[in-house]
PyMOL CGO cylinders between C-alpha atoms (Angstrom):
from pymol import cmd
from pymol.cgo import CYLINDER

trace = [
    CYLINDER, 60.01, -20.28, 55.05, 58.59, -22.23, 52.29, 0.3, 1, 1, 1, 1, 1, 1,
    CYLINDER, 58.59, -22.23, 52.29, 56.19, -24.09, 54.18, 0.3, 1, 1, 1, 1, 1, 1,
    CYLINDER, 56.19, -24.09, 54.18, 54.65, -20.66, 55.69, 0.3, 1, 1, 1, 1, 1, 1,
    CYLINDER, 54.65, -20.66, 55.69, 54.46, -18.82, 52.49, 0.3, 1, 1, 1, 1, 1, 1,
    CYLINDER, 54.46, -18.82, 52.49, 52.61, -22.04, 51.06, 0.3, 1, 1, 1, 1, 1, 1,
    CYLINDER, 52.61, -22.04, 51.06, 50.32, -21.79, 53.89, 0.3, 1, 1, 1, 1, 1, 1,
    CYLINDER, 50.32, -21.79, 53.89, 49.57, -18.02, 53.44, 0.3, 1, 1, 1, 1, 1, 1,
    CYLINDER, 49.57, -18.02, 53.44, 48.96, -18.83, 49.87, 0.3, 1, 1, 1, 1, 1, 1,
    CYLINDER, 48.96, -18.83, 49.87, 46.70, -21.74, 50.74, 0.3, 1, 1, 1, 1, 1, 1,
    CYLINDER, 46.70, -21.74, 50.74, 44.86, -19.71, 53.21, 0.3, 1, 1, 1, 1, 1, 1,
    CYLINDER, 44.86, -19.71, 53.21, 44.03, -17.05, 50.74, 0.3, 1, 1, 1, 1, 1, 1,
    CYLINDER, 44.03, -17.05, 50.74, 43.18, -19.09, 48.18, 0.3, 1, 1, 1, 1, 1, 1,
    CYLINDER, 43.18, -19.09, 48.18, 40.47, -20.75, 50.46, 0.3, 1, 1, 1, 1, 1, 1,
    CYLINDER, 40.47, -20.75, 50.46, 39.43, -16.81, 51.71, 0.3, 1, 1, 1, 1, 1, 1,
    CYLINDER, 39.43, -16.81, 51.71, 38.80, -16.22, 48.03, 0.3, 1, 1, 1, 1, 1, 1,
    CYLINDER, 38.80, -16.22, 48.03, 37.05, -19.37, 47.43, 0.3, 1, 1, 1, 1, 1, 1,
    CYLINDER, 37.05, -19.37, 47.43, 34.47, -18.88, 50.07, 0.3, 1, 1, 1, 1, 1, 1,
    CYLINDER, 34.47, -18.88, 50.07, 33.94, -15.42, 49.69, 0.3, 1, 1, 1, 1, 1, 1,
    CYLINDER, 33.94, -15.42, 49.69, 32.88, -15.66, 45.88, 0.3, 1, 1, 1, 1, 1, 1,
    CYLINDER, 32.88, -15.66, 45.88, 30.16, -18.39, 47.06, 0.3, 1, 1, 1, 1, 1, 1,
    CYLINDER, 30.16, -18.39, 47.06, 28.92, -16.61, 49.75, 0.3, 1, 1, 1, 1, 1, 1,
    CYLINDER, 28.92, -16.61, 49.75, 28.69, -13.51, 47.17, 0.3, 1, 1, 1, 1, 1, 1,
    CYLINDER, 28.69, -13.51, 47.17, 26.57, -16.30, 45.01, 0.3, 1, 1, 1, 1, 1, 1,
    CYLINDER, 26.57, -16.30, 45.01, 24.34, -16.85, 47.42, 0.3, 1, 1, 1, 1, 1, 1,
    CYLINDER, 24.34, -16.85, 47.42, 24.11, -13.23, 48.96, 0.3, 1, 1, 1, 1, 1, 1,
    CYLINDER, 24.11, -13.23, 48.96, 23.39, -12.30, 44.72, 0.3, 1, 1, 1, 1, 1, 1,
    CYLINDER, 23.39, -12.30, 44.72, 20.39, -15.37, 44.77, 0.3, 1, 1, 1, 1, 1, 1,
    CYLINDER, 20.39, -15.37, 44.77, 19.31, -14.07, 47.58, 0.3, 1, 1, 1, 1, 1, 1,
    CYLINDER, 19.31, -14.07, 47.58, 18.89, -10.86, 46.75, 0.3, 1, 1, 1, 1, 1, 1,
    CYLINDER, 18.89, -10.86, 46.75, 18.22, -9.53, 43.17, 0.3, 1, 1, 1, 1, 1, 1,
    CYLINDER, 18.22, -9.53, 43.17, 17.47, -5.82, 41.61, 0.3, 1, 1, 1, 1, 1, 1,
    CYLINDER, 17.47, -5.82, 41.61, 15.97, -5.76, 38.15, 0.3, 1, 1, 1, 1, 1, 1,
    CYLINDER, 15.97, -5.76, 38.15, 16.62, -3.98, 35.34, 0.3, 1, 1, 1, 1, 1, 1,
    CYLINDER, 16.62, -3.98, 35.34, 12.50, -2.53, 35.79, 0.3, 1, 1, 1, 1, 1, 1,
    CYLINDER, 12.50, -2.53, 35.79, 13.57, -1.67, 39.54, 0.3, 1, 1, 1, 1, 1, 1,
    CYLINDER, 13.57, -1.67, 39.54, 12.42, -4.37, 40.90, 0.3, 1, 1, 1, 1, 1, 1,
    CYLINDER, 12.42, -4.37, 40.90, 13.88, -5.74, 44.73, 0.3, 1, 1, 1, 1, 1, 1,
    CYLINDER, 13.88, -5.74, 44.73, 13.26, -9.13, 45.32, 0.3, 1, 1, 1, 1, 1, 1,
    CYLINDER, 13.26, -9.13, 45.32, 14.95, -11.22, 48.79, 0.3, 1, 1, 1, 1, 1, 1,
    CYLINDER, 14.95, -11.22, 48.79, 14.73, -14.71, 49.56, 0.3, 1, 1, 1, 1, 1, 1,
    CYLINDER, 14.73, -14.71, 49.56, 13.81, -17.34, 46.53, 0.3, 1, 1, 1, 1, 1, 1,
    CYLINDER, 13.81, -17.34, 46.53, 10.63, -15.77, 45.23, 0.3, 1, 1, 1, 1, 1, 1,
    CYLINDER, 10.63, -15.77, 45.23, 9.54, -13.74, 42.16, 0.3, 1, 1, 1, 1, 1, 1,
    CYLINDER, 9.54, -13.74, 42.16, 8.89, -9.72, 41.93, 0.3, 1, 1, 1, 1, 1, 1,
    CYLINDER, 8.89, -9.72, 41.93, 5.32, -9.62, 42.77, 0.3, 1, 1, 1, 1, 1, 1,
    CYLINDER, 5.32, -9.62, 42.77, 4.16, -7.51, 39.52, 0.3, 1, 1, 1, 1, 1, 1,
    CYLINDER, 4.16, -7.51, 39.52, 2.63, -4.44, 41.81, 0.3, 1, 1, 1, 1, 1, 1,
    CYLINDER, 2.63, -4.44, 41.81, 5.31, -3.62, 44.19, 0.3, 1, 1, 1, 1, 1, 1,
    CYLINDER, 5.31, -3.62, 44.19, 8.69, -2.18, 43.58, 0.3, 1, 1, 1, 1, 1, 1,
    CYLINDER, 8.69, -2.18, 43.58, 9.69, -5.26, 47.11, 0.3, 1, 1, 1, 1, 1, 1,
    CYLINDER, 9.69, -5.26, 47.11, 8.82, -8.36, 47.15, 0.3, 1, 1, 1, 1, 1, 1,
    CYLINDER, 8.82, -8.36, 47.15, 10.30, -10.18, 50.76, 0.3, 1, 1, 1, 1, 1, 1,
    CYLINDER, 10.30, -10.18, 50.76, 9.87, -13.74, 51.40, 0.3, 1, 1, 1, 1, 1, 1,
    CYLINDER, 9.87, -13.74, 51.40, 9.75, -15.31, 54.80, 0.3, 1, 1, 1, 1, 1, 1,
    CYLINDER, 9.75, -15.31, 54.80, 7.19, -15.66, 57.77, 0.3, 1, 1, 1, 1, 1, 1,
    CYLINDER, 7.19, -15.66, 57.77, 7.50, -11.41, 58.50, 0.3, 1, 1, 1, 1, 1, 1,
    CYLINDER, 7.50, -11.41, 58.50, 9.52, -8.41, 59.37, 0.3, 1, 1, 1, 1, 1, 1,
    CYLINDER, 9.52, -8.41, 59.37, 10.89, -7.29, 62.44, 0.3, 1, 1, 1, 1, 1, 1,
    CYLINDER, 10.89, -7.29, 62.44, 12.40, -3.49, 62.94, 0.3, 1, 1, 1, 1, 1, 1,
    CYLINDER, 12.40, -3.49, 62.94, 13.96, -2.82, 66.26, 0.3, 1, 1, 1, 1, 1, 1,
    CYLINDER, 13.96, -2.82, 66.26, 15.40, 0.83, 67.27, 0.3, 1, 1, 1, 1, 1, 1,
    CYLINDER, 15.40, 0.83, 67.27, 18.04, 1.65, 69.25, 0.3, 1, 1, 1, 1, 1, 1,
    CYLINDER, 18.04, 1.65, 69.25, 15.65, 2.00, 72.40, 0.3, 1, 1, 1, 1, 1, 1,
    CYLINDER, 15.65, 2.00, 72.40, 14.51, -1.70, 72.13, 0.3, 1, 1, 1, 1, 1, 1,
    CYLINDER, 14.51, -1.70, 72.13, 11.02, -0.54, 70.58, 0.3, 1, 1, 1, 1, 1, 1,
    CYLINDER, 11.02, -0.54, 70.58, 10.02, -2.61, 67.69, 0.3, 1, 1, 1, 1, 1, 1,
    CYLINDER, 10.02, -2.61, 67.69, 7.14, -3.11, 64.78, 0.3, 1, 1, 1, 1, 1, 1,
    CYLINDER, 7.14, -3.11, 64.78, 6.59, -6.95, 63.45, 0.3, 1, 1, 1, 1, 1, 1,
    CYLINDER, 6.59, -6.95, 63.45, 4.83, -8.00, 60.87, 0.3, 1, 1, 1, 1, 1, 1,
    CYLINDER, 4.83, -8.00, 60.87, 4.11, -11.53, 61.10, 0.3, 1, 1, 1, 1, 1, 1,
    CYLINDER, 4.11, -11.53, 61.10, 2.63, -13.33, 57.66, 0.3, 1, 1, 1, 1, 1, 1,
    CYLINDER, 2.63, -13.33, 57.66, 2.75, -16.97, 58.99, 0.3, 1, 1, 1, 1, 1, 1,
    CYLINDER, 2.75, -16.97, 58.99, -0.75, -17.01, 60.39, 0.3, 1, 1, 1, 1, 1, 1,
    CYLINDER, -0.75, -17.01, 60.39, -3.82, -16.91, 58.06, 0.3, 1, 1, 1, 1, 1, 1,
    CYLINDER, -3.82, -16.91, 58.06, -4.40, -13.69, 59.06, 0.3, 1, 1, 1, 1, 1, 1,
    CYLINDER, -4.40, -13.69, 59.06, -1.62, -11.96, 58.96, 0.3, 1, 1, 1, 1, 1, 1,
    CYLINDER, -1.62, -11.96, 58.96, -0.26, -9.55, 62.11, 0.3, 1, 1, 1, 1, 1, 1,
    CYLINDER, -0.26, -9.55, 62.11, 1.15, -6.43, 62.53, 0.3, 1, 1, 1, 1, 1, 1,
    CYLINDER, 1.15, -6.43, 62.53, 2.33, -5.31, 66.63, 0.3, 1, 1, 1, 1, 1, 1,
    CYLINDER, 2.33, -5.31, 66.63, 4.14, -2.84, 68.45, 0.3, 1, 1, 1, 1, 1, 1,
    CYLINDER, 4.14, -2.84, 68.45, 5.74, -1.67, 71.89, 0.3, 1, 1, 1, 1, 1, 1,
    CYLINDER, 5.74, -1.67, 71.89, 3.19, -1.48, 74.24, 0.3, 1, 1, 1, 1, 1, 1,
    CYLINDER, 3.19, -1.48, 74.24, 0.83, -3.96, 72.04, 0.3, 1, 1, 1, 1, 1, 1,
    CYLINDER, 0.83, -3.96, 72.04, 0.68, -0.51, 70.16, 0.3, 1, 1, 1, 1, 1, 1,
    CYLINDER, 0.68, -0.51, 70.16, 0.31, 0.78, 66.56, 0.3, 1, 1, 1, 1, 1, 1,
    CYLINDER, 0.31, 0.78, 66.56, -0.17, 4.31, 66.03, 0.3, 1, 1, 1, 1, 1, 1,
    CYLINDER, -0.17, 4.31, 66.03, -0.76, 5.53, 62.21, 0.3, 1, 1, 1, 1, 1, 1,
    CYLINDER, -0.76, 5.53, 62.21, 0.88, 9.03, 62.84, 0.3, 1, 1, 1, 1, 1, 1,
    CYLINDER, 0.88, 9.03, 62.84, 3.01, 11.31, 60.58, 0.3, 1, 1, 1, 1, 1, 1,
    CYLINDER, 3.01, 11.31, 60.58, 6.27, 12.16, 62.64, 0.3, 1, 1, 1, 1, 1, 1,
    CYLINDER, 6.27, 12.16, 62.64, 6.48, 14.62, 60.00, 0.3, 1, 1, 1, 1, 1, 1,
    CYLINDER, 6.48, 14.62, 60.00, 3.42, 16.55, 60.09, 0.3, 1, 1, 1, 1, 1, 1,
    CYLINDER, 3.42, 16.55, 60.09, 2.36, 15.94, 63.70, 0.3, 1, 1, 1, 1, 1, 1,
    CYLINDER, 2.36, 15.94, 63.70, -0.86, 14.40, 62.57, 0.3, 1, 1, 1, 1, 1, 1,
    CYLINDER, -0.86, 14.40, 62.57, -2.64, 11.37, 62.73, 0.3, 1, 1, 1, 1, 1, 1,
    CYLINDER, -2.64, 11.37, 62.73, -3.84, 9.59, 60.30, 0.3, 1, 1, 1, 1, 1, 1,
    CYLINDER, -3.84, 9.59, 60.30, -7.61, 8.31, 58.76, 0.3, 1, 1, 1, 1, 1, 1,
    CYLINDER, -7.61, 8.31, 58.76, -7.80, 4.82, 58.16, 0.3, 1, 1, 1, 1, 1, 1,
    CYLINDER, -7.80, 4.82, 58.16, -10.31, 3.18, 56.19, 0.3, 1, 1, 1, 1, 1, 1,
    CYLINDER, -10.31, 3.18, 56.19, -11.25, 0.03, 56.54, 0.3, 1, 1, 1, 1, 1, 1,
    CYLINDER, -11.25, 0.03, 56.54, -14.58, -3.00, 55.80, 0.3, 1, 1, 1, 1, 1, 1,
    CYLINDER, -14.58, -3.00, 55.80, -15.18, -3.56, 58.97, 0.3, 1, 1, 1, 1, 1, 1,
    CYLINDER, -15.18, -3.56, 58.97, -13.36, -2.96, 62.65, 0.3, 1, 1, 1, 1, 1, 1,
    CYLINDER, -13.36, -2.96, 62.65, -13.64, -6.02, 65.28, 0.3, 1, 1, 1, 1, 1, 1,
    CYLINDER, -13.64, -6.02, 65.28, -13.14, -5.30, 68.81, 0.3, 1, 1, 1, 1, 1, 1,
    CYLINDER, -13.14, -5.30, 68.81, -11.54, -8.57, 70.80, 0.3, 1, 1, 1, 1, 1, 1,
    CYLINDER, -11.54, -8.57, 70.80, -14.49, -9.23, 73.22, 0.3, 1, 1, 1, 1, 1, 1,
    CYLINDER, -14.49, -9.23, 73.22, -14.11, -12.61, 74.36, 0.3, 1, 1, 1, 1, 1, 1,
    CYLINDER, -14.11, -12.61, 74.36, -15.99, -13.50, 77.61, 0.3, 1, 1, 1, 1, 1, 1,
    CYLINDER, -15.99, -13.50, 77.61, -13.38, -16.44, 78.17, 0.3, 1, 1, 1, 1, 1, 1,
    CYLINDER, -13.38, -16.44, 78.17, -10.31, -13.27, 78.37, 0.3, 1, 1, 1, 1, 1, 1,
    CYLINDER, -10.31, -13.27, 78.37, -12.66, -11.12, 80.94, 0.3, 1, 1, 1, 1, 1, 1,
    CYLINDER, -12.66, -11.12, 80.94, -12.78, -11.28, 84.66, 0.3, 1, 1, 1, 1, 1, 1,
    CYLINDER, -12.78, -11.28, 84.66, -14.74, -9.20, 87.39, 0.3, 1, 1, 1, 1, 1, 1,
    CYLINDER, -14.74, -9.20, 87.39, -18.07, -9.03, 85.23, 0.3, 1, 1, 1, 1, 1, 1,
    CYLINDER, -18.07, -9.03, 85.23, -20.72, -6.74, 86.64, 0.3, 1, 1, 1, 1, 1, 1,
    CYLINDER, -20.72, -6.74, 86.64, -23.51, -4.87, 85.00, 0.3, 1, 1, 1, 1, 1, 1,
    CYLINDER, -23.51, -4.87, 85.00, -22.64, -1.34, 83.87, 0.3, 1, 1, 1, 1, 1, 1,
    CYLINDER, -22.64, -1.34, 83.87, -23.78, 1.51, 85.82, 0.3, 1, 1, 1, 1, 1, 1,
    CYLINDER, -23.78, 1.51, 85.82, -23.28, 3.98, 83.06, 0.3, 1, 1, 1, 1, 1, 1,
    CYLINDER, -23.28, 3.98, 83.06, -26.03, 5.45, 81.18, 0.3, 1, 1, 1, 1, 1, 1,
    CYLINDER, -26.03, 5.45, 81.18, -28.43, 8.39, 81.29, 0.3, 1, 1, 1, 1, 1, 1,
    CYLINDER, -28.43, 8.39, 81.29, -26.24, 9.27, 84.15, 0.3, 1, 1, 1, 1, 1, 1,
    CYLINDER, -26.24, 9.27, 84.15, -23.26, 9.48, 81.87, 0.3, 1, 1, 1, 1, 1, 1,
    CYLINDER, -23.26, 9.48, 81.87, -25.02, 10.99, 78.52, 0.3, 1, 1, 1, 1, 1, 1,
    CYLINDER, -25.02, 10.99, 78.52, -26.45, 13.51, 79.74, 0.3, 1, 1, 1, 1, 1, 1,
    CYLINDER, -26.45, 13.51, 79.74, -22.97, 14.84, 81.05, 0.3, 1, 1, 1, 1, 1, 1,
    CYLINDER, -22.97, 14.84, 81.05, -21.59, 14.78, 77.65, 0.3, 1, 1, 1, 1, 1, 1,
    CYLINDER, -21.59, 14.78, 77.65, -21.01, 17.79, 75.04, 0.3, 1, 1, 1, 1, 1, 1,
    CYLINDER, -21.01, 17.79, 75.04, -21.23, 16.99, 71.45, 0.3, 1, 1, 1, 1, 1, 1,
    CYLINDER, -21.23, 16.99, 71.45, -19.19, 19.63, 69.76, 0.3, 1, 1, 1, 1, 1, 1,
    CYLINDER, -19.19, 19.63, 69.76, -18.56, 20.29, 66.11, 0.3, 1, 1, 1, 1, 1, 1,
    CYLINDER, -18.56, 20.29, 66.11, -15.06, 21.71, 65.44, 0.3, 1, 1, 1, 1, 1, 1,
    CYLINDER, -15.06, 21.71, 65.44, -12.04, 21.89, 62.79, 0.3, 1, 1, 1, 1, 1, 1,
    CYLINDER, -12.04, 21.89, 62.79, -8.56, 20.42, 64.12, 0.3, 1, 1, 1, 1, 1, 1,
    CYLINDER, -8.56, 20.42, 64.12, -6.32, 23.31, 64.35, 0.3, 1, 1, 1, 1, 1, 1,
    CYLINDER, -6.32, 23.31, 64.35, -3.52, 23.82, 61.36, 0.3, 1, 1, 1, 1, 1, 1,
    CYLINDER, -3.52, 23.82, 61.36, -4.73, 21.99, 58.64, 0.3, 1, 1, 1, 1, 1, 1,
    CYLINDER, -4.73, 21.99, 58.64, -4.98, 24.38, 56.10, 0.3, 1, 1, 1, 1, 1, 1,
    CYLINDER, -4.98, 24.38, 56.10, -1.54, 25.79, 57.11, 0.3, 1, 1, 1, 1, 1, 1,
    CYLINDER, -1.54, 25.79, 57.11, -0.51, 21.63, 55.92, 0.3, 1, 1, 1, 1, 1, 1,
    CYLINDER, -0.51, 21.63, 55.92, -2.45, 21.75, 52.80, 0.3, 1, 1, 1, 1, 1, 1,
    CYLINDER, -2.45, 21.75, 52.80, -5.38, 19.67, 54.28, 0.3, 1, 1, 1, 1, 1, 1,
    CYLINDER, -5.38, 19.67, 54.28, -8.30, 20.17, 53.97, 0.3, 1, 1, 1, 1, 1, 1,
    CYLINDER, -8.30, 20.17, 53.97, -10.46, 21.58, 57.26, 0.3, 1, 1, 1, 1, 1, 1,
    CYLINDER, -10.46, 21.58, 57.26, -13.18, 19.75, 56.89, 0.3, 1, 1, 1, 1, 1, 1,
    CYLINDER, -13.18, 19.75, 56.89, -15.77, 20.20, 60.18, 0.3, 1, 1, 1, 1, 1, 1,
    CYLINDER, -15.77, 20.20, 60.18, -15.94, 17.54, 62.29, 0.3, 1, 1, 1, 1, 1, 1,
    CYLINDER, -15.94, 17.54, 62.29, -18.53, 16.23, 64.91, 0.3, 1, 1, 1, 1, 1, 1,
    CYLINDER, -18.53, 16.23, 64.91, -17.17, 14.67, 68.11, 0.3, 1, 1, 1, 1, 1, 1,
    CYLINDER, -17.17, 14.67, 68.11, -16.59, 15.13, 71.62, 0.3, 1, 1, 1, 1, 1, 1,
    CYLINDER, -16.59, 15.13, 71.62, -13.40, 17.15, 73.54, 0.3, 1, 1, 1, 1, 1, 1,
    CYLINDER, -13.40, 17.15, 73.54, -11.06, 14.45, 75.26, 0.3, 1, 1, 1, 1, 1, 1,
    CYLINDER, -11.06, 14.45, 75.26, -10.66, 16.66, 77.83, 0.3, 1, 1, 1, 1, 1, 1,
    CYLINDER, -10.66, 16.66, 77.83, -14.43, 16.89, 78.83, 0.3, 1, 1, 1, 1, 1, 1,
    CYLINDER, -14.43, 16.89, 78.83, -14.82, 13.41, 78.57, 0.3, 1, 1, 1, 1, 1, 1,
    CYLINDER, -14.82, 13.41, 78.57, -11.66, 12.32, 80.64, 0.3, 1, 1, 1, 1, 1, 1,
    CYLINDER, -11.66, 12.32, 80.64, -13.27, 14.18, 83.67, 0.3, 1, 1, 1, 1, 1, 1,
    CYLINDER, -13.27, 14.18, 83.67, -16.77, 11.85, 83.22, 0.3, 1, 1, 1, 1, 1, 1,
    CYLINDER, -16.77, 11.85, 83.22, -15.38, 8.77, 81.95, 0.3, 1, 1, 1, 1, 1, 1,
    CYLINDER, -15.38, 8.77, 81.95, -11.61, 8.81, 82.53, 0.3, 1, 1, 1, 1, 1, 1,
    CYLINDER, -11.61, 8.81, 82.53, -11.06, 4.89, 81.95, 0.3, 1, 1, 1, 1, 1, 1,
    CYLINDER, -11.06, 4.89, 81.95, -11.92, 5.68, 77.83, 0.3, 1, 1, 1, 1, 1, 1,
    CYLINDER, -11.92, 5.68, 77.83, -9.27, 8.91, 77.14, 0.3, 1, 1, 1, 1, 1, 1,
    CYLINDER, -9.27, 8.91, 77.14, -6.37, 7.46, 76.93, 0.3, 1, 1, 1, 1, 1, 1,
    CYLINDER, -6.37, 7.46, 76.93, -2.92, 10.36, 77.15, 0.3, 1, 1, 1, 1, 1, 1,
    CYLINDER, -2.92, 10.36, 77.15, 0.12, 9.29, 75.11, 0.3, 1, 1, 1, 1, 1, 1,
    CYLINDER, 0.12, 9.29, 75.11, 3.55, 10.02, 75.54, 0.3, 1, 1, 1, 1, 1, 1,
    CYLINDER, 3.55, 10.02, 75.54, 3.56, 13.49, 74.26, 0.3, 1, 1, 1, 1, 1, 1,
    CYLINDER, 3.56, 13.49, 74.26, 0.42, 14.76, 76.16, 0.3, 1, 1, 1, 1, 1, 1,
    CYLINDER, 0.42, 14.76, 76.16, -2.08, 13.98, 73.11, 0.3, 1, 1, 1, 1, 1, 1,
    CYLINDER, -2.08, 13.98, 73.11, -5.35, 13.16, 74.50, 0.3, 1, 1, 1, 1, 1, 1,
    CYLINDER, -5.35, 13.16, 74.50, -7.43, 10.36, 72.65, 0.3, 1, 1, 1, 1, 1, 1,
    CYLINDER, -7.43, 10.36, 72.65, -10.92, 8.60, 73.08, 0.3, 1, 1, 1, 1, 1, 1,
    CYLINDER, -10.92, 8.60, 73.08, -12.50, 5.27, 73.16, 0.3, 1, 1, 1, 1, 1, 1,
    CYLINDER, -12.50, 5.27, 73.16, -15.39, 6.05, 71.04, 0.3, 1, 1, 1, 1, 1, 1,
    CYLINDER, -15.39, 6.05, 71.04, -16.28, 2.28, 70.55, 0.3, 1, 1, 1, 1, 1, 1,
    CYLINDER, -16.28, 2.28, 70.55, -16.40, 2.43, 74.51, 0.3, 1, 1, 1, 1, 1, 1,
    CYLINDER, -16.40, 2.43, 74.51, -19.86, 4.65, 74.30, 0.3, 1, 1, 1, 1, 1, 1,
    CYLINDER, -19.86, 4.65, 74.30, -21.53, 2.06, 72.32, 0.3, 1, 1, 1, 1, 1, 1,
    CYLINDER, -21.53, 2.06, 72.32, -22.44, 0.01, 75.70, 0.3, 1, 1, 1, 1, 1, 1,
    CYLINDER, -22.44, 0.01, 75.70, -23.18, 3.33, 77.53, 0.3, 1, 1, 1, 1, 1, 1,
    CYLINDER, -23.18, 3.33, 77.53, -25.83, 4.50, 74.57, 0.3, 1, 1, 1, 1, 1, 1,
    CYLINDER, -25.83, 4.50, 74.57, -27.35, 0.90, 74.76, 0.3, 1, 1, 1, 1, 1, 1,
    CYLINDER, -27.35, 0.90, 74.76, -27.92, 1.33, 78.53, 0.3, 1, 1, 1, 1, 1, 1,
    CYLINDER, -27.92, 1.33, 78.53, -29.72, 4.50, 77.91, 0.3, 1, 1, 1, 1, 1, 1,
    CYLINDER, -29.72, 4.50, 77.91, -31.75, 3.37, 75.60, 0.3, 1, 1, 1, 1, 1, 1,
    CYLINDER, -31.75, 3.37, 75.60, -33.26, 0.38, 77.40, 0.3, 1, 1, 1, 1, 1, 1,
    CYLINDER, -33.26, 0.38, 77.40, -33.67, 2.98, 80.21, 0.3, 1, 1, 1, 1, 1, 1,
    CYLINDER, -33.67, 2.98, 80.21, -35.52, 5.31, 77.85, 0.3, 1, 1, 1, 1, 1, 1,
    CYLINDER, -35.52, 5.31, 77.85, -37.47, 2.37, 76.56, 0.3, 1, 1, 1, 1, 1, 1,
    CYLINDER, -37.47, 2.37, 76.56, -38.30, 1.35, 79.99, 0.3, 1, 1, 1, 1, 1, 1,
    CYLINDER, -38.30, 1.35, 79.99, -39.85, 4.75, 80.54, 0.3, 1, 1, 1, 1, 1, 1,
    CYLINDER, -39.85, 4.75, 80.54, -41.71, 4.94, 77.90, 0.3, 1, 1, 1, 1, 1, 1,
    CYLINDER, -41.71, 4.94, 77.90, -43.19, 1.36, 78.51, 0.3, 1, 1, 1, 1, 1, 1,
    CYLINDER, -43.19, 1.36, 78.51, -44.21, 2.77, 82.02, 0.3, 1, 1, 1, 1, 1, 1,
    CYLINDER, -44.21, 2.77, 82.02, -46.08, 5.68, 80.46, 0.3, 1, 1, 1, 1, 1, 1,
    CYLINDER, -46.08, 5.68, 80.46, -47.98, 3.48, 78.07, 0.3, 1, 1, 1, 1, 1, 1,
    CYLINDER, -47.98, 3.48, 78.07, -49.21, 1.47, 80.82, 0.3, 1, 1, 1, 1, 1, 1,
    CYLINDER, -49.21, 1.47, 80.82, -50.19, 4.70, 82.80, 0.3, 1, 1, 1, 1, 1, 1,
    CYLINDER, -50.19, 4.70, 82.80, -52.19, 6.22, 79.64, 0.3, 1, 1, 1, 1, 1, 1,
    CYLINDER, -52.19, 6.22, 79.64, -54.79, 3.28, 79.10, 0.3, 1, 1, 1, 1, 1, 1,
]
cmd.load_cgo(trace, "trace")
């Protein structure tokens, strides 16, 4: 009898023990100051942020196995999603959101790209296309402002150049703009070309 209740008291003793240092290192771990401050891992409050995280990046996972990661160990830091998808949308609102940026860079490297051809779109395609200027539907009833905005209707395009409207999962339409760029510098040349050829006709 002894013997087990000097056990039981050794046992608890060594639960005690190692739950007050693992408590130690949870607290150096993970600190709140007095100013509000949340710092976790061994670093210092960075002095414009209410969190300040150490470690190589973040990764959130829901219960449907989508994620977002944010990975900091490369010089330039990452950020992807499900799908190799990140949407900047307000669940809230139902909106999307403006981002403003320097500069935008498009991953165009001929050693990723197969099946090269020249491209058959140009005058062809342009001339098909609408330019519209419009106000997105609701935004005043939000508090936004309406401002007008010049563009083209997803819907229009999708039936002329269906490979750059791109349908997500709750049946909003979106385009490729960047995708024009090569179709505009095909007409152009083609334009060019004609003029050239009535140069040559007027001397």
């Amino acid at each position: 009898m002894k013997t087990n209740l000097f056990n039981k008291i050794g046992l608890s003793i060594v639960l005690i023990v190692l739950s007050a240092f693992l408590f130690s290192k949870a607290q150096s771990q993970i600190r709140y100051a007095s100013d509000g401050k949340l710092t976790i891992g061994n670093t210092q409050p960075y002095e414009f942020y209410g969190q300040t995280v150490e470690g190589s990046g973040m990764y959130f996972k829901s219960l449907t196995n989508r994620f977002l990661q944010l990975d900091v160990s490369p010089s330039s830091p990452r950020i992807a999603g499900t799908g190799n998808q990140v949407v900047f949308y307000n669940t809230k609102t139902s909106t999307f959101n403006s981002i403003q940026v320097a500069n935008v860079y498009n991953y165009s490297d001929a050693k990723a790209k197969t099946n090269i051809r020249p491209s058959m779109y140009g005058l062809n395609v342009i001339s098909q296309l609408r330019p519209v200027t419009y106000q997105f539907a609701g935004e005043k009833e939000m508090g936004r402002s309406s401002n007008l905005e010049i563009g083209l209707l997803a819907q229009e395009v999708e039936k002329i150049l269906p490979n750059i409207v791109y349908t997500d999962d709750e049946g909003k339409k979106l385009i490729n703009y960047i995708a024009l760029i090569p179709v505009l510098i095909e007409s152009v040349k083609t334009l060019q070309a004609e003029v050239n050829e009535l140069k040559k006709s007027a001397k």
